[in-house]
C-alpha positions in Angstrom: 2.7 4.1 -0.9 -1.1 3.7 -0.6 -2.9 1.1 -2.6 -6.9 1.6 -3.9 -8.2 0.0 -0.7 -11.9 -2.4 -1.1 -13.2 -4.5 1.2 -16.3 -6.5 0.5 -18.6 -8.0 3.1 -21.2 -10.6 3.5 -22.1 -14.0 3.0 -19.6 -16.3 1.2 -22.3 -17.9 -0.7 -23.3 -14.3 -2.0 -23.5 -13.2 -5.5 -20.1 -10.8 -5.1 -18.0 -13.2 -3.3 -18.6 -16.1 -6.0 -18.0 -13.7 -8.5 -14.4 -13.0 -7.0 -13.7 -16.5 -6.8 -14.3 -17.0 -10.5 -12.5 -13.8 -11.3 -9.4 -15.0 -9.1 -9.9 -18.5 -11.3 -9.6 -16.4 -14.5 -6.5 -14.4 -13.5 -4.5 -17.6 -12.5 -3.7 -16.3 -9.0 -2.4 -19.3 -6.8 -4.4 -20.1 -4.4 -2.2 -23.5 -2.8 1.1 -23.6 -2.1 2.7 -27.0 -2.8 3.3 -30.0 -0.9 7.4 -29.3 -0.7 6.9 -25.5 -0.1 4.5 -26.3 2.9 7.1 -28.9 4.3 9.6 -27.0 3.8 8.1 -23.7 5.5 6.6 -26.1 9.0 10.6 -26.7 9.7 11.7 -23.4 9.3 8.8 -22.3 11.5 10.5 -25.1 14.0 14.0 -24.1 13.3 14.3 -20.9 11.8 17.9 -19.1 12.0 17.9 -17.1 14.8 20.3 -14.2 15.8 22.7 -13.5 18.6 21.3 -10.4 19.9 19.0 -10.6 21.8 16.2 -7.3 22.1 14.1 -8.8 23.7 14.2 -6.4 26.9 12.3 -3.5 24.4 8.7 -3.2 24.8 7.7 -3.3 21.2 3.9 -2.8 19.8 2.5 -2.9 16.8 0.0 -1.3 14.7 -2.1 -2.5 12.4 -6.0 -3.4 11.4 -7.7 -5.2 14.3 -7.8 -8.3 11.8 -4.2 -8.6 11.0 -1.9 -10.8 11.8 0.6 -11.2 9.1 2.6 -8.1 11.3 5.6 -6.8 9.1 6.4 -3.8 12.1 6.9 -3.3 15.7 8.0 -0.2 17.2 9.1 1.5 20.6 9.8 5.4 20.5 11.5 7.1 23.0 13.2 10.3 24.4 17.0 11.5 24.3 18.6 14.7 25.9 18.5 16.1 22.1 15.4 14.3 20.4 13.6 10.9 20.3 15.0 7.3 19.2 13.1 5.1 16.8 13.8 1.6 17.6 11.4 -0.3 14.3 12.0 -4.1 14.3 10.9 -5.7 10.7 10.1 -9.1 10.4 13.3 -11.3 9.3 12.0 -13.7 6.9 15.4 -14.7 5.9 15.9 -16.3 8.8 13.3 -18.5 7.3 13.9 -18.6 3.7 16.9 -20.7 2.5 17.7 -19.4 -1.0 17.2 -21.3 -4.0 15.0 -23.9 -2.1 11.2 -24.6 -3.0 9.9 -21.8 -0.7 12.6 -19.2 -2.3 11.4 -20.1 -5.5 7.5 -20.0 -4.6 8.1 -16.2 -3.1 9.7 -15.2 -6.3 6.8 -16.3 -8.3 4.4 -14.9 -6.1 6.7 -11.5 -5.9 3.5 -9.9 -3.7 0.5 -10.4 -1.1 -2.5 -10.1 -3.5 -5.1 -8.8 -2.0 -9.1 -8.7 -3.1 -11.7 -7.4 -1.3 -12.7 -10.5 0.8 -9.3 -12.2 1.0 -6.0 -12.1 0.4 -3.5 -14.7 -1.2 -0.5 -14.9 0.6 3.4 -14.1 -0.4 4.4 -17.0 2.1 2.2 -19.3 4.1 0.8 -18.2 6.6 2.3 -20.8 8.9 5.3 -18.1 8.9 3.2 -14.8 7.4 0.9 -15.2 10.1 2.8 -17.4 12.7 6.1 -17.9 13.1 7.8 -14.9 11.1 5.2 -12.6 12.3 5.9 -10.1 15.3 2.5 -11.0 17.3 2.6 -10.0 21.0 4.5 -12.4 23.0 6.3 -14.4 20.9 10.1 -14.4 20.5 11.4 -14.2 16.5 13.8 -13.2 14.7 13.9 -9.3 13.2 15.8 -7.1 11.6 16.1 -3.9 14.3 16.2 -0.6 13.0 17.7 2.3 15.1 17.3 5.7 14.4 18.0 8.5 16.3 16.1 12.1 15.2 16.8 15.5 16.9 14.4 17.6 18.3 12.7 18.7 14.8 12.1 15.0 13.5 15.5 15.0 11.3 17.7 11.9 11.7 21.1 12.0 12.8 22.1 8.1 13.3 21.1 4.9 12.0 22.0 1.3 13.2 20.9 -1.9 11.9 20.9 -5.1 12.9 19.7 -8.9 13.4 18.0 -9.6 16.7 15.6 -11.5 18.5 12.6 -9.6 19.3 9.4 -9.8 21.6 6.1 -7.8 20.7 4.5 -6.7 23.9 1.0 -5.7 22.7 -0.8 -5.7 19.3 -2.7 -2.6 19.0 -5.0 -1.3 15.6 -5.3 2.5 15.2 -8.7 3.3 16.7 -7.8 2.3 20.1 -4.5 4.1 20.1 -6.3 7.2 18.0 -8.3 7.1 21.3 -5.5 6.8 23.8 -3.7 9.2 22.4 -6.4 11.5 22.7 -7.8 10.8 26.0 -3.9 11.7 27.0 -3.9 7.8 28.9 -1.1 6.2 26.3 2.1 5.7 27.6 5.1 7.7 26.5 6.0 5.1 23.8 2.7 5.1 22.4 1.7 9.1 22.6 5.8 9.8 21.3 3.9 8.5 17.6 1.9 12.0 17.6 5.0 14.1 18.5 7.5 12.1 16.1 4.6 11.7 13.4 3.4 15.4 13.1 7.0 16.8 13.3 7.5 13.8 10.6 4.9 15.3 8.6 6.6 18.7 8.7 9.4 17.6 7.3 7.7 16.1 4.8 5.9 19.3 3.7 9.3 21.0 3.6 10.8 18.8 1.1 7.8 18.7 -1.3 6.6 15.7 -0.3 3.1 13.9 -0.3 1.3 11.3 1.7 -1.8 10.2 0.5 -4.3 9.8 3.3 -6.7 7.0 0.9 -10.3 6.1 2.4 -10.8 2.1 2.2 -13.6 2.0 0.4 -16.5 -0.4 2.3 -19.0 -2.5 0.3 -21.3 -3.9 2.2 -23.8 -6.2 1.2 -27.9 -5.8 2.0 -29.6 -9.1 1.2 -33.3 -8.3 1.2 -33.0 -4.4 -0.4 -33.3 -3.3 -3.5 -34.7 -5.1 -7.0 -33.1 -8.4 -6.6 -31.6 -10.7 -3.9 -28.5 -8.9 -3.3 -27.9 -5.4 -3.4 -24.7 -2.8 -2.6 -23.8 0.3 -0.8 -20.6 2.3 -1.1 -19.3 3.4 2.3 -15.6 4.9 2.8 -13.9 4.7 6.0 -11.7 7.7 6.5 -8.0 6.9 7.4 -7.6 8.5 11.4 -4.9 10.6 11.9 -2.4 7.9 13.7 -2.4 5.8 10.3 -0.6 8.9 9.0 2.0 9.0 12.1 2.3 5.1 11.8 3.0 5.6 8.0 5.6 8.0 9.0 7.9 5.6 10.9 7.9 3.4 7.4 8.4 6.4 5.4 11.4 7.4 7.3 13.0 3.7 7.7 13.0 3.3 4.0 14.4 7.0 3.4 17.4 6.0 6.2 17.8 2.8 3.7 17.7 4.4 1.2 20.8 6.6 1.9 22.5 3.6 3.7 22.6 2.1 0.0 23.9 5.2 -1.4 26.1 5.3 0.5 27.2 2.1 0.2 27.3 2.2 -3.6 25.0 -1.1 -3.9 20.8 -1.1 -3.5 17.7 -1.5 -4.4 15.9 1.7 -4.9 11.8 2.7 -5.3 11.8 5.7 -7.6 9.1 7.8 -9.4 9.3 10.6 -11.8 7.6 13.4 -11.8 3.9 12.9 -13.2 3.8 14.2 -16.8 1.4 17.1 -17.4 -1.3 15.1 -18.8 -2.0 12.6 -16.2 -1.8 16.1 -13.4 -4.7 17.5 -16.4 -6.9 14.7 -16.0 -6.6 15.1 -12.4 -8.2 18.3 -12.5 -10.4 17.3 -14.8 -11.6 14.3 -11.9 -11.3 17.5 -8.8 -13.9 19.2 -11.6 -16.4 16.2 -11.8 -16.6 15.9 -7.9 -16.4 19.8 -7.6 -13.4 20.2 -5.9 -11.8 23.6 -6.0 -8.0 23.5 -7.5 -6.6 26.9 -8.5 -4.4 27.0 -11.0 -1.8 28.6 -8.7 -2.6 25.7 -5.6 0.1 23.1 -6.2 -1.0 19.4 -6.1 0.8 19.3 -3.1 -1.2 21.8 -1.8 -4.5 20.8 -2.6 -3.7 17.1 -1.2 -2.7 18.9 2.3 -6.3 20.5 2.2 -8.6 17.7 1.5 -10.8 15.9 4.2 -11.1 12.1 3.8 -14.3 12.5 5.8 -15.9 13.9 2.8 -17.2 11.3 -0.2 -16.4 13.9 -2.8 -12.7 14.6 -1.3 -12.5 10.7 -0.6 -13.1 9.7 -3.9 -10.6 12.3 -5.2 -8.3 11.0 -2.9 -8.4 7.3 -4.7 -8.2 8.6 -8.0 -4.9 10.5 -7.3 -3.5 7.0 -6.7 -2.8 7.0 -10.7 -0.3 9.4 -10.2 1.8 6.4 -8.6 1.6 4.3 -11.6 4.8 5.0 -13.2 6.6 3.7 -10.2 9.5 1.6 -10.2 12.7 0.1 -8.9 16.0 0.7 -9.6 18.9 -1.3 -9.3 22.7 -0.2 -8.8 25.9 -1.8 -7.4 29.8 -0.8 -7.6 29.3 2.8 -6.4 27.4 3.8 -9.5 24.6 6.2 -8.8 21.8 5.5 -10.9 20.3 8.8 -12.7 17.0 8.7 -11.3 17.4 8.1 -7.3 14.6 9.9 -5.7 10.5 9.1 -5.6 8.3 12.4 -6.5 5.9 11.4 -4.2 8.2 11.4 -1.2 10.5 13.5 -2.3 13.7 12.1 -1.7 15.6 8.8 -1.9 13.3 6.2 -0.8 13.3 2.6 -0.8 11.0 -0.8 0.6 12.1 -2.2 3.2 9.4 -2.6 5.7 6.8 -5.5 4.9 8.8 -8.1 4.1 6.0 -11.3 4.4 4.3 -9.3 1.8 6.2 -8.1 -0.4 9.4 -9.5 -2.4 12.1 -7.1 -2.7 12.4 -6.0 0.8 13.7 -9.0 2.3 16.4 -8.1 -0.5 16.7 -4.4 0.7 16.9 -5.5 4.5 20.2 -7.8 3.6 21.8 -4.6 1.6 21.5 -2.3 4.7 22.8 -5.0 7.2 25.7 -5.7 4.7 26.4 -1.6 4.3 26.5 -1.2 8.3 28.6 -3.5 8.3 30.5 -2.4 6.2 30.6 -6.5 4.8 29.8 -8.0 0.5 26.1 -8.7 0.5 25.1 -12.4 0.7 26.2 -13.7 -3.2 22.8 -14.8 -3.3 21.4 -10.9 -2.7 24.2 -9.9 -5.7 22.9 -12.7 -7.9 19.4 -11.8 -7.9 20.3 -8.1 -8.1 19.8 -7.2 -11.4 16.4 -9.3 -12.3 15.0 -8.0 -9.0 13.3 -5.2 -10.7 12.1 -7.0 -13.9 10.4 -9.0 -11.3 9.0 -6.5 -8.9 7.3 -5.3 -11.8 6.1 -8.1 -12.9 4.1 -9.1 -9.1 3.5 -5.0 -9.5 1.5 -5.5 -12.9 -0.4 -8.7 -11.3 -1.4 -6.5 -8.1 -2.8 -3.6 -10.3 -4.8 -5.5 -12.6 -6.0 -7.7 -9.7 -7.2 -4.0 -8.2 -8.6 -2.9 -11.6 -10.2 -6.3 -12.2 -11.8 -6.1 -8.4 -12.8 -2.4 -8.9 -14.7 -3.3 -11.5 -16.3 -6.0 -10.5 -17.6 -4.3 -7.6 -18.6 -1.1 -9.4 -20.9 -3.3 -11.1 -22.4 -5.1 -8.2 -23.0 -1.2 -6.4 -24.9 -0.2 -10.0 -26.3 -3.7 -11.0 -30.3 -2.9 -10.2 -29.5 0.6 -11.5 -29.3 0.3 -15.0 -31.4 3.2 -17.1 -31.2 5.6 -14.3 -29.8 8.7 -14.6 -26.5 10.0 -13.3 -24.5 13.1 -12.8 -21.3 13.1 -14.3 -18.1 14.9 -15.6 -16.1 13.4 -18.8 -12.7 13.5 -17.6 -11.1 11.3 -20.4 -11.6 10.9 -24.0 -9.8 8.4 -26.4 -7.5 10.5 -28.8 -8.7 8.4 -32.1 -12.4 7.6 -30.7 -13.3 10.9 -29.1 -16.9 9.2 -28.7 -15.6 7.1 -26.4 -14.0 7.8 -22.8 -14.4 8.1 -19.1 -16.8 9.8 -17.2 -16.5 10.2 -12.8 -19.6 9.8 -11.3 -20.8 12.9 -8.9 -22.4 9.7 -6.7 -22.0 7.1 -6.2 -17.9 7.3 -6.8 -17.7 5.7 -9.7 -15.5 6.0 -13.0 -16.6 3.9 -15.8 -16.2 3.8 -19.6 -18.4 6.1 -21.5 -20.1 5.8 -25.4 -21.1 8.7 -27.3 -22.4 7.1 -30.6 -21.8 9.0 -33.5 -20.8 12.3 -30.7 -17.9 13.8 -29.6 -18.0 13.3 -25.5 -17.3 17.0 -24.4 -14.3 16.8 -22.2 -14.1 17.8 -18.9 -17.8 19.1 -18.9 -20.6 18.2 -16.8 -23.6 16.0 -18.5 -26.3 13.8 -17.5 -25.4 10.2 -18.3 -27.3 7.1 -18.3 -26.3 3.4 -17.4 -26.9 1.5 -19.9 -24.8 -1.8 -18.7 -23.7 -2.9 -14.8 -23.1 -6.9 -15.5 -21.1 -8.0 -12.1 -20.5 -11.5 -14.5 -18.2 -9.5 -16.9 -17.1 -6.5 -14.6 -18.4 -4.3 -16.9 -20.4 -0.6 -16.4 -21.0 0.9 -19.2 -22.7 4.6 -19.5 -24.1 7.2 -22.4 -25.1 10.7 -22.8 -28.8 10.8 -21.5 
């Protein structure tokens, strides 16, 4: 599932960079790991636990930003008489990680990667999240290899899992291969990811499901414009159509997971409910700001399907249906009892994480479930014994994440608008506080903005358009304030 995407650039002596060190100084994130959990993670990159089977012999690849190096997933894709094979190696950090030690206990403080705009602070150090536990070309590791056979229409019919020892073959980011695949010059492997990902995507569509294709949103510093010393510019960069096929592979690895639990009777799920009517209303409420067209009989689904990320209106639409995600959780069941909720609206079936384990928590926990349901083995006790607080943490790291995003979002909202206050803006109200209807939210036509709103002694008209005027953008306290012109 997509998170709000910012990246800042610039100088690291610039106004917005020192402002998100203070701000990551405020919210406690760590920044060090300590001495023991340093130690301790230099000898398992020296000796790290490796399998018997060795893999080695596929020519994996991954995908990923050209800056990356922290690499969760490789892949190889292939054809059979009767459909194509999905061979998807995950990074095997237990093969690292000795349980209970001072690095098992630093990962479950840290539960997730945090990322900010100009840097990110690491689940594990990078001496294994970017080194030794990470599938870079040419280097042997350990992995946990996923096989998954699919029939000629994208469904699966058998999955296989297992430890083995693994050797990337290329790194590769999604422009160049956008532009292989293409030209028509990629290698089977490589030009299989349009085939597998559109009939993916298909499938997808049939179930009710939705991918949301979310712009990174680019801020990029011009020193000597504007008023002052610094100034902003918004700039999305529009996902290409192999992210989507990429994001496919994962999607389908942690729905084959996900039944592999249920099967089983023991996992770790990712669920969502449905969205309840009122969050779907101020969606519409957002499409009407930006002047989207929604029907009343289109579906969400629908009018997600039909949006161009190209487009700043349909981009910025894009991010905001990101809230629909919010209520998302994870669920927890063992003994053969099926939990009540077991899908995740969004994807429309059982689903579970399973695929960036340097990154994230849980699915180092999820990867040991599906080994230990393949073979048809108990768990490791100490996967059983952090079962049930597993989700308690998630959410926890999942809380920390969001308001890191919030707090970042913020923050560089009002750097963009900082030299802009008193101008006027076109807007749309789109929320309004029950008990202070003077007071709300209000989605900016441009730049893509949604800030807090004050009416004074006036009830803000909600969901109508209305000039507004900024009346605060303080980049020291992250806040943007606007009122009714």
């Amino acid at each position: 599932m997509p998170r709000r995407q910012i990246r800042v650039t610039g100088a690291a002596e610039a106004p917005l960079r020192a402002a998100l060190r203070a701000l990551r100084t405020e919210l406690g994130v760590p920044e060090a790991f300590p001495p023991e959990v340093l130690a301790e993670a230099e000898r398992a990159a020296r000796e790290p636990r490796l399998p018997a089977y060795d893999a080695t012999d596929i020519p994996l690849f991954t995908i990923d930003p050209p800056t990356s190096t922290d690499l969760d997933q490789a892949m190889h894709l292939s054809r059979r008489p009767d459909g194509y094979r999905v061979r998807y190696a995950i990074a095997d950090v237990a093969a690292f990680v000795v349980p209970g030690a001072p690095l098992d206990a630093e990962t479950h403080r840290r539960v997730t990667t945090l990322y900010f705009p100009d840097e990110k602070t690491p689940l594990h150090p990078p001496v294994l999240s970017e080194g030794a536990a990470s599938l870079l070309p040419d280097q042997t590791c350990p992995a946990v290899l996923w096989t998954i056979d699919l029939d000629a229409d994208g469904r699966p019919t058998a999955t296989d899992v297992r430890r083995a020892l693994v050797r990337s073959r290329a790194k590769l980011d999604y422009a160049s291969v956008q532009k292989q695949i293409d030209a028509g010059t990629a290698e089977e492997p490589l030009a299989l990811l349009k085939d597998i990902g559109l009939l993916r995507e298909q499938r997808e569509v049939d179930r009710g499901g939705i991918s949301l294709n979310v712009p990174e949103q680019e801020i990029v510093e011009n020193p000597a414009g504007g008023k002052g010393a610094h100034t902003y510019e918004l700039a999305y960069r529009a996902p290409l159509p192999a992210d989507g096929w990429n994001a496919q592979i994962s999607l389908l690895t942690g729905m084959a997971a996900a039944e592999l639990m249920l099967a089983y009777g023991t996992g770790v799920l990712r669920t969502l409910p449905a969205a309840p009517d009122g969050a779907v209303g101020r969606l519409r409420r957002t499409a009407q700001a930006l002047r989207i067209d929604w029907p009343h009989h289109v579906s969400y689904a629908q009018l997600i399907r039909s949006l161009d990320p190209h487009r700043p209106d349909h981009a910025a639409f894009l991010q905001e249906c990101t809230t629909l995600l919010r209520g998302a959780g994870y669920t927890v069941f063992r003994d053969g009892a099926t939990p009540e909720i077991i899908t995740h609206s969004a994807v429309a079936a059982p689903y579970t994480h399973c695929t960036a384990p340097l990154r994230r928590l849980v699915d180092r926990y999820a990867a040991e479930l599906c080994l230990a349901a393949v073979a048809g083995e108990e768990p490791p006790e100490w996967v059983l014994t952090a079962l049930d607080e597993l989700p308690k943490r998630m959410a926890e790291g999942t809380r920390r994440a969001g308001t890191v995003e919030r707090e970042c979002l913020d923050l560089v909202e009002a750097a963009l608008l900082k030299d802009r206050v008193g101008e006027l803006f076109d807007g749309t109200i789109v929320d309004v506080q029950e008990r202070e209807p003077a007071v709300g939210t209000v989605q900016l036509a441009s730049p893509a903005v949604v800030a807090r709103i004050e009416g004074g002694s006036e009830q803000l008209p909600l969901g109508e358009r209305l000039r507004v005027r900024l009346t605060q953008a303080d980049p020291g306290s992250a806040k943007v304030l606007f009122a009714p012109a």
